[in-house]
C-alpha positions as CSV (number, residue, x, y, z in Angstrom):
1,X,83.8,33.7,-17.4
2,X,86.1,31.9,-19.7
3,X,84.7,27.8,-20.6
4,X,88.0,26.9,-22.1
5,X,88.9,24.5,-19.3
6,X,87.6,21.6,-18.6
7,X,86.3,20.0,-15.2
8,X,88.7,17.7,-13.3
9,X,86.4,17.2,-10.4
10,X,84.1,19.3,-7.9
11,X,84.2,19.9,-4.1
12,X,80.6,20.6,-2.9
13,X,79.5,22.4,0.1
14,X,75.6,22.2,0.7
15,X,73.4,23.0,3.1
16,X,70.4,20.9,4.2
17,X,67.0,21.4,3.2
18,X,63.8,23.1,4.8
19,X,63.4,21.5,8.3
20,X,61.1,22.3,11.2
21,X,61.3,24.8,13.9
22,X,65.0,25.0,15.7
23,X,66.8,26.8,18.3
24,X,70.5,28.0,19.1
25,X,71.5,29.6,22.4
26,X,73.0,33.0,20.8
27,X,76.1,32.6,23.2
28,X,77.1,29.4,22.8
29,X,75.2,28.0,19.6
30,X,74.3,25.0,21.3
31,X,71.6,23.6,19.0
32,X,68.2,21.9,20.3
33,X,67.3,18.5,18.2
34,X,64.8,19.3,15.0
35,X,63.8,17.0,11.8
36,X,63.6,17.6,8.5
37,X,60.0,18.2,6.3
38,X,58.9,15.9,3.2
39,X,59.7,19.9,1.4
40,X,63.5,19.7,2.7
41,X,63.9,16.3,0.8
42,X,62.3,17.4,-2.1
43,X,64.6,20.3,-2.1
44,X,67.4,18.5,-1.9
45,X,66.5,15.9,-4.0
46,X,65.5,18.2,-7.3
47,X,68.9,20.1,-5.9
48,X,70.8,16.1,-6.3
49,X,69.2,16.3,-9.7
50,X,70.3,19.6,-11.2
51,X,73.9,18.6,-9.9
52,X,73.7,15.4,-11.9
53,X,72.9,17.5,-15.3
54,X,75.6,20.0,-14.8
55,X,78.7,17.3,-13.5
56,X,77.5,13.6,-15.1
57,X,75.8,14.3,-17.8
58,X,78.0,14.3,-20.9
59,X,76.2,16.9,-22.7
60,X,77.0,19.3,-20.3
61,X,79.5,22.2,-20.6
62,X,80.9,21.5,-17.1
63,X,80.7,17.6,-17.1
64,X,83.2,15.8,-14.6
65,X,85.9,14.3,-17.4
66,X,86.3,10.6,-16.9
67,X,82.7,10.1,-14.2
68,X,80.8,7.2,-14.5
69,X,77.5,8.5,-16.1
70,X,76.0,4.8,-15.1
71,X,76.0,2.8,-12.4
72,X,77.2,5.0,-9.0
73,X,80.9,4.3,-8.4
74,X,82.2,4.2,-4.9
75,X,86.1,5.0,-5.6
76,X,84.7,8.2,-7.3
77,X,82.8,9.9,-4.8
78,X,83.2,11.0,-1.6
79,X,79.7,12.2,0.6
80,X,79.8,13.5,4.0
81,X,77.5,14.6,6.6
82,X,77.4,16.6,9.5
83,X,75.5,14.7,12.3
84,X,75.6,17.2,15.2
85,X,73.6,20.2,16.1
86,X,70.5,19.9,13.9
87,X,70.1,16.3,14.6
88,X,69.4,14.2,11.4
89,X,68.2,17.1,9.4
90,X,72.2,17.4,7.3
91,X,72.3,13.5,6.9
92,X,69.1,13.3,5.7
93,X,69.1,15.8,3.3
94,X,72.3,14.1,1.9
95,X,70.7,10.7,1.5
96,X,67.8,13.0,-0.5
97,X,70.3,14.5,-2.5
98,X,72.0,11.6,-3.4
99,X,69.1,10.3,-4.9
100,X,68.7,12.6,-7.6
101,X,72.6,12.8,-8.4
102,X,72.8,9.1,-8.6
103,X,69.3,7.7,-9.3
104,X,67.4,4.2,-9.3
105,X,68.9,2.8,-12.9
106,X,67.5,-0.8,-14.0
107,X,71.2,-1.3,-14.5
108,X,71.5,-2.3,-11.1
109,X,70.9,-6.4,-11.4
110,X,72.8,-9.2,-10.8
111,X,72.4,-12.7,-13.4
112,X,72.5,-15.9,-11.1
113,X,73.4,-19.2,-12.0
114,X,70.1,-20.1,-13.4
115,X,69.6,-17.3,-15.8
116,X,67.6,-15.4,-13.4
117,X,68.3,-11.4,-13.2
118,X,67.5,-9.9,-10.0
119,X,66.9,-6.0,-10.1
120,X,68.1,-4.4,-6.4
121,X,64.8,-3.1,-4.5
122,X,62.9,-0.3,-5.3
123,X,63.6,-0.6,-8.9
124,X,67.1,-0.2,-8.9
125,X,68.0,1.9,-6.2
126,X,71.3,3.2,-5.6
127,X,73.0,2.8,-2.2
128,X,75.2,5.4,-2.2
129,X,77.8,5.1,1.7
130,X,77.2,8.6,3.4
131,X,80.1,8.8,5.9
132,X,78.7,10.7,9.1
133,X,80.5,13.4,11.1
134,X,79.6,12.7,15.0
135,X,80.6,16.2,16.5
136,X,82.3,14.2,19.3
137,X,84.3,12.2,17.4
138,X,85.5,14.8,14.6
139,X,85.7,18.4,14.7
140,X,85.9,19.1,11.2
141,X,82.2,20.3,10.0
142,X,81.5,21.6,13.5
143,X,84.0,23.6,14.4
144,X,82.6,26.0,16.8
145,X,80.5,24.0,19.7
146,X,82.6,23.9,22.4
147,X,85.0,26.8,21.7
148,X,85.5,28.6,24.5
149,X,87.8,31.2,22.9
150,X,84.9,31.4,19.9
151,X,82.4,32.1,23.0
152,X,84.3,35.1,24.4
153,X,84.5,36.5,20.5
154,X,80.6,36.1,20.1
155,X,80.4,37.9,23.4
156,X,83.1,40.4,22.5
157,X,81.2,40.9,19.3
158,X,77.6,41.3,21.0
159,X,79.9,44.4,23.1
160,X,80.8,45.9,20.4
161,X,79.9,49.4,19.6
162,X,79.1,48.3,15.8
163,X,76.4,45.5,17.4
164,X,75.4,48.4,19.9
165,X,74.9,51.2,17.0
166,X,72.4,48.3,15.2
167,X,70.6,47.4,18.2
168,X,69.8,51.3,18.7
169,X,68.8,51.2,14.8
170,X,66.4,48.3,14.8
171,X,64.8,48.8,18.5
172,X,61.7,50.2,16.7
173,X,61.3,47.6,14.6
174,X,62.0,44.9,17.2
175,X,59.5,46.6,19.5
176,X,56.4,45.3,17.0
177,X,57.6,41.6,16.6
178,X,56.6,40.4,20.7
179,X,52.9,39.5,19.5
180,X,54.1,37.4,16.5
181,X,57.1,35.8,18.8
182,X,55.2,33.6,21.2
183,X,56.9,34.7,24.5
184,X,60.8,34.6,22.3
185,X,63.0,37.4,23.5
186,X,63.2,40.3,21.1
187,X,66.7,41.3,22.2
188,X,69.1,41.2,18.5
189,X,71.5,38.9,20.0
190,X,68.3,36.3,20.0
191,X,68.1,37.5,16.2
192,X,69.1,34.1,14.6
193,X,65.8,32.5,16.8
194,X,63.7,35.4,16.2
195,X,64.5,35.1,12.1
196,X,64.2,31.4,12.2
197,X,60.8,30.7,13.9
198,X,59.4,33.6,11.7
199,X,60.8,31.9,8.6
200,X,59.9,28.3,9.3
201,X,56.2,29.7,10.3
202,X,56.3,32.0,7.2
203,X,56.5,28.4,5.2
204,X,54.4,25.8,7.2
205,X,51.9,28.2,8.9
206,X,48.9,29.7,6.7
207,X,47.4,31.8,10.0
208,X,51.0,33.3,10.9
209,X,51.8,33.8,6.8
210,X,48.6,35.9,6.6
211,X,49.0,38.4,9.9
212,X,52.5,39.1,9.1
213,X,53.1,41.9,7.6
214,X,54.8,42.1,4.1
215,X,58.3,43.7,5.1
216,X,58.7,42.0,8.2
217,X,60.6,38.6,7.5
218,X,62.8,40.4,5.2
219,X,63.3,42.9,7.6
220,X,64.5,39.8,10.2
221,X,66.8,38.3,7.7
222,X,68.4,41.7,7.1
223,X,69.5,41.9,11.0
224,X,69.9,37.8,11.3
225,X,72.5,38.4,7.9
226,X,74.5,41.0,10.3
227,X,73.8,39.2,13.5
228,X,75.5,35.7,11.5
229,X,78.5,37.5,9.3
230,X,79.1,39.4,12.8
231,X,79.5,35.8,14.8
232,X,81.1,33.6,12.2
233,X,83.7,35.9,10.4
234,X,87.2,37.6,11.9
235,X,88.6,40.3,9.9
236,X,91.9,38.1,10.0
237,X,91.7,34.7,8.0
238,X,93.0,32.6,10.7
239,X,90.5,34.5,13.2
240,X,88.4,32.3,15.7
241,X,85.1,33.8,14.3
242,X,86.4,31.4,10.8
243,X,86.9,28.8,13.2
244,X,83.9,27.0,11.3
245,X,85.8,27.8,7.7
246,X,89.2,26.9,9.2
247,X,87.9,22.8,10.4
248,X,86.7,22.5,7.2
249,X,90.0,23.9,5.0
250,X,91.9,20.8,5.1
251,X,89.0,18.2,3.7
252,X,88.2,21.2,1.0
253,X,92.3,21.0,0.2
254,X,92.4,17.2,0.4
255,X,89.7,16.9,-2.1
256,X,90.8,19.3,-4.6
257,X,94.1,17.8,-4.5
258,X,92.7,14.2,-4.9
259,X,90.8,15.2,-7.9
260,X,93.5,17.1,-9.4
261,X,96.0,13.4,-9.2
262,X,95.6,11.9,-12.1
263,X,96.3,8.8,-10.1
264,X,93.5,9.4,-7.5
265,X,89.8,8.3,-9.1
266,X,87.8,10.8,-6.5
267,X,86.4,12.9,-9.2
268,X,83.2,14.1,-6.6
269,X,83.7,15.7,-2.8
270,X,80.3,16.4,-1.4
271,X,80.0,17.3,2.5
272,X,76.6,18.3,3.8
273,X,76.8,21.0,6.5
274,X,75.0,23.6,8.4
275,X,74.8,27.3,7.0
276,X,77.5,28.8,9.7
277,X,80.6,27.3,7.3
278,X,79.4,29.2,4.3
279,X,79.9,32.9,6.2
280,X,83.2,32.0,7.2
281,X,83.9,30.6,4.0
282,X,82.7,33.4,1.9
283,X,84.1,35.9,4.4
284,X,88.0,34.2,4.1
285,X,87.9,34.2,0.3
286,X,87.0,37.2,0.4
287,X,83.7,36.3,-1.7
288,X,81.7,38.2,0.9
289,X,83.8,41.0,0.4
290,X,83.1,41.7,-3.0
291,X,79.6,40.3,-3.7
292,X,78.0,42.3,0.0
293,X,74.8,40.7,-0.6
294,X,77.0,37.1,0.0
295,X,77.8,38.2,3.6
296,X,74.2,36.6,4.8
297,X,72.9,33.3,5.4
298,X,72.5,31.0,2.3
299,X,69.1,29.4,1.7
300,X,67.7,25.6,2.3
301,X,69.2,23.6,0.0
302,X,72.4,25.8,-1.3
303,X,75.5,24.7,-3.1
304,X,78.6,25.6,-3.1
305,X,80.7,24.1,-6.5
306,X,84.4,24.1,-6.2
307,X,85.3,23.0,-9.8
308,X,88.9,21.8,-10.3
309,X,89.2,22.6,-13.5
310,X,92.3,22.1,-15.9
311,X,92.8,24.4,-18.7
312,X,93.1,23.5,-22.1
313,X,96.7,23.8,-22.9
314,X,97.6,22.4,-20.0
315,X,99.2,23.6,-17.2
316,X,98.7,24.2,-13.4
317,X,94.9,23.6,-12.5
318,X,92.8,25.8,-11.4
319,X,89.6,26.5,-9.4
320,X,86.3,28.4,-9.5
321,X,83.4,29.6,-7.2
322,X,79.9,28.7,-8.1
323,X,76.9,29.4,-6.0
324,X,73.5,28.4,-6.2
325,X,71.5,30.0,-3.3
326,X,68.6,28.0,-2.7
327,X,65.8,26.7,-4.7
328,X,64.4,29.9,-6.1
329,X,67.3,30.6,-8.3
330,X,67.6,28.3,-11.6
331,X,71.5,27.9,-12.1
332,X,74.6,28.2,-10.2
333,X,76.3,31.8,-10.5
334,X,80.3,32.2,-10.7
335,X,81.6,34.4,-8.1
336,X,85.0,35.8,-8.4
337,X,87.6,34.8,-5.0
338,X,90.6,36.0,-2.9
339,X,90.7,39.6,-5.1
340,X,90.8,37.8,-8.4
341,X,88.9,38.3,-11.8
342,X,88.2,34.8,-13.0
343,X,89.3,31.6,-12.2
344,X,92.0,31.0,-9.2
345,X,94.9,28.5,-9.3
346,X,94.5,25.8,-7.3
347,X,98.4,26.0,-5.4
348,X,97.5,29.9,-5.3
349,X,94.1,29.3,-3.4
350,X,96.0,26.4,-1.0
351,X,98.7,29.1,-0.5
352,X,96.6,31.5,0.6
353,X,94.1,29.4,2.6
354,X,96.1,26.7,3.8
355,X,97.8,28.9,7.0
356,X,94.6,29.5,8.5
357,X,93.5,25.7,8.7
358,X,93.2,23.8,11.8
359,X,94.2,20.4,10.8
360,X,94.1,18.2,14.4
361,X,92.1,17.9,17.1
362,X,95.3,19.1,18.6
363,X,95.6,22.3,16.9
364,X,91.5,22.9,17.8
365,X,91.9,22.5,21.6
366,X,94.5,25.0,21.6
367,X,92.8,27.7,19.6
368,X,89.6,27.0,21.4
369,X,91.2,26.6,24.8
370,X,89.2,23.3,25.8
371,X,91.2,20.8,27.4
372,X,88.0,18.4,28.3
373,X,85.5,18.4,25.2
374,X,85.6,16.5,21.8
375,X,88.6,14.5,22.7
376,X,90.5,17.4,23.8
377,X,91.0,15.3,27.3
378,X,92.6,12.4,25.9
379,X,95.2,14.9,24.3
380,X,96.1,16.9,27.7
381,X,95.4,13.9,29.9
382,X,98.4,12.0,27.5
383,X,100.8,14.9,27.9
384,X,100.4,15.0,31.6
385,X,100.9,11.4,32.6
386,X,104.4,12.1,31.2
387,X,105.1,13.7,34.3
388,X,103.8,12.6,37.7
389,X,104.7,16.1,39.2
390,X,101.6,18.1,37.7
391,X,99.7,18.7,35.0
392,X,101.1,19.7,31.8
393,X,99.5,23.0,30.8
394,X,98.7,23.9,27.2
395,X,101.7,26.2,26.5
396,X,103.8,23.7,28.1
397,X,103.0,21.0,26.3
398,X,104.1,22.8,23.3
399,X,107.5,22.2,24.5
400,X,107.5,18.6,26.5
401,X,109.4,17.2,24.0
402,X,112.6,19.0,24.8
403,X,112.5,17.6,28.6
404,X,112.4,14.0,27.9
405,X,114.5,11.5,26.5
406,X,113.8,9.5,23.1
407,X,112.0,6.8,24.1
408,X,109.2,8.6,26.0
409,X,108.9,10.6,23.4
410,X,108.2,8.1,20.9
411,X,105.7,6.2,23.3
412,X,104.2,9.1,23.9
413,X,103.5,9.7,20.2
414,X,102.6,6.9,19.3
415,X,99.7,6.8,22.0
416,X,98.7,10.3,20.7
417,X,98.3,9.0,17.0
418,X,96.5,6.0,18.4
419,X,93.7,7.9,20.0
420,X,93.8,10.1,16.6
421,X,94.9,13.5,18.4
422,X,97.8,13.8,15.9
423,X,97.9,13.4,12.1
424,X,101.1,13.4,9.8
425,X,100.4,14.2,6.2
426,X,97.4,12.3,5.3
427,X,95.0,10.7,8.0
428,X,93.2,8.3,6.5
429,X,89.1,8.0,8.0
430,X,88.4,4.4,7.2
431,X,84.3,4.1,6.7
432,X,81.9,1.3,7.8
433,X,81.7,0.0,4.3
434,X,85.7,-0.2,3.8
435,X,86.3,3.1,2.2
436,X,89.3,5.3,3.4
437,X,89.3,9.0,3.1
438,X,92.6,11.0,2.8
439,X,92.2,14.3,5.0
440,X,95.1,16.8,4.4
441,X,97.7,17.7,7.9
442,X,99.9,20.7,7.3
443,X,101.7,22.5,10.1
444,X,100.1,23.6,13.7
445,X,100.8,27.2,13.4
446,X,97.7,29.6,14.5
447,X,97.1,32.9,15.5
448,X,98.7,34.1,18.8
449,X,95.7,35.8,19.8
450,X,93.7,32.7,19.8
451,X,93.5,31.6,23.2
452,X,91.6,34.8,24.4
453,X,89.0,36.8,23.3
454,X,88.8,38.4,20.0
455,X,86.4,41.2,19.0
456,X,84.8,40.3,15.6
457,X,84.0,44.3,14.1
């Protein structure tokens, strides 16, 4: 891969570290609550460090041009955390990880008045605002809870005669795990559970580590990797199996174009997420596609780099793919994206991915066909006190606007941006600490085939 560019900026996208025992319902992926391990932080952690000497420090090849390499600098950066389905797990792996990208420093003191220099606690360390995502309140790093249209997929994909074919396949082997389960269901659509309580048992258990035998686990992560890819990828981009790769498009846009203005000082876009983003990520990029062994689920502690790079010369920037999967492997690997050898142009890769985004909470009750959850009621409940007749139904609403006169229409807007249902260009997120963050709106145009069931082959 050519190094004569340099890097403007980088988007992250990491998954949490090693955490205890966890369950999803394999139909609707509603998660139980769970808690990270002292391992997990340490994972993240070293993982916080080894980002620090590839981005801050100046010595390095791909060092972000114009980064503070002292003191952490709040205009800069930009974390994120998912704070749903695995409870504190993401946002605590974040707070891990941002202690080894932006470390205690000394250099953190005040002088008083009288001379005095005060160090902040704990030597000097670092408070670096983490800006959590409440699956409630934004849809964005979560985009498949609630779904209903995503359900009848998963359902449509657990009918299909590829998932039937692989069921037949792995019955034998499934028939030996019941004595190592404790009382779990050895059906393959439980084959996320079954992988994950072998796995976490594999690590923290010596007694369970030692009766296993050898080829087992690997064996489960081979049918959990086609189990996942299966449920979180559509053959079509803006399919609802990408549904979690399609919430997370327009912050992924809106950082790369942040970094790229030279008037903007974000030079850093880390969001901390669950693993299910990565498959839909990798599958709509069509990474998965020509790196197969990509189509699985990324290790604890994974990172994906988006570099915004500019090359030297000049003109248009561009991007490129790094992946380090989990702890084992020493340096982040460049994968090649959307059919291309090398790097990608940024405008070509926002081209390309930009249709399939969902950008409002608007645009995700429609595609998901949920008029109550995640603030999908305040958005139908709106459109139908228009009308005192009945309820305005989704299709309908589409078109409200062409029944009313002015007036209503601009009340009615105006309530609909109030309770944040609607967003024009740029919504700005305003943090607890006074920090705004810019998250990209283009158009609301989805798939037709959307609000029913879609087979995911």
């Amino acid at each position: 891969m050519s190094s004569d560019s340099q890097v403007l900026g980088v988007v992250l996208l990491v998954r949490h570290g090693d955490r205890q025992g966890f369950y999803q319902n394999p139909d609707t992926y509603t998660a139980s609550s769970t808690a990270i391990t002292p391992l997990g932080n340490q994972q993240e952690y070293q993982l916080g460090q080894l980002l620090r000497s590839v981005y801050i420090n100046e010595s390095s090849a791909s060092h972000i041009q114009g980064i503070s390499t002292g003191l952490f600098t709040q205009s800069q950066v930009s974390v994120s955390a998912d704070a749903g389905g695995e409870g504190g797990v993401i946002v605590d792996s974040a707070n891990s990880l941002v202690q080894g990208l932006f470390p205690a420093s000394t250099s953190y003191n005040t002088t008083l008045a009288n001379g005095t220099t005060i160090v902040g606690p704990l030597n000097g360390y670092q408070y670096v605002p983490i800006q959590t995502v409440e699956p409630d309140e934004d849809v964005s790093l979560e985009g498949w809870t609630d779904c209903n249209t995503f359900n009848d997929a998963t359902e449509a994909f657990y009918n299909s005669s590829v998932f039937q074919e692989k069921q037949k396949e792995a019955a034998s082997f499934l028939s030996q795990l019941p004595q190592y389960l404790d009382g779990r269901s050895v059906a393959l659509t439980n084959m996320w559970n079954i992988f994950d309580f072998m796995n976490v048992n594999s690590i923290h258990n010596a007694t369970f580590a030692a009766n296993l035998p050898p080829t087992f686990l690997a064996q489960a992560r081979a049918l959990a990797n086609f189990h996942e890819y299966g449920v979180f990828s559509s053959p079509q981009m803006d399919g609802i199996g990408n549904v979690a790769g399609r919430t997370m498009l327009p912050g992924i846009i809106s950082g790369m174009q942040d970094i790229a203005n030279s008037t903007n000082p974000t030079k850093l876009v880390y969001t901390a997420i669950a693993y299910k983003p990565f498959l839909s990520l990798f599958n709509m990029t069509n990474v998965a596609q020509t790196y197969p062994e990509l189509a699985s689920i990324v290790d604890y502690a994974s990172a994906v780099a988006l570099e915004v790079r500019q090359p030297t010369g000049g003109g248009e920037p561009v991007v490129r793919l790094n992946l380090r999967n989990g702890t084992e492997n020493a340096d982040f690997v460049t994968y090649n994206m959307l059919g291309r050898n090398g790097d990608v142009s940024m405008q070509t890769f926002i081209d390309t991915m930009a249709p399939a985004a969902i950008n409002t909470t608007e645009q995700w009750c429609n595609a998901c066909s949920n008029q109550v959850d995640r603030g999908c009621a305040a958005y139908f409940t709106t459109f139908a006190s228009a009308s005192s007749r009945q309820r305005i139904t989704p299709v309908g609403a589409g078109f409200l606007g062409a029944g009313l006169t002015g007036a209503v229409t601009l009340v009615m807007f105006g309530v609909l941006m109030w309770v944040g249902v609607l967003a024009f260009g740029k919504r700005v997120r305003r943090e607890g600490n006074g920090a705004v963050r810019p998250v990209l709106s283009h158009g609301s145009e989805r798939s037709a085939g959307e609000t029913g069931s879609v087979e995911k082959v």
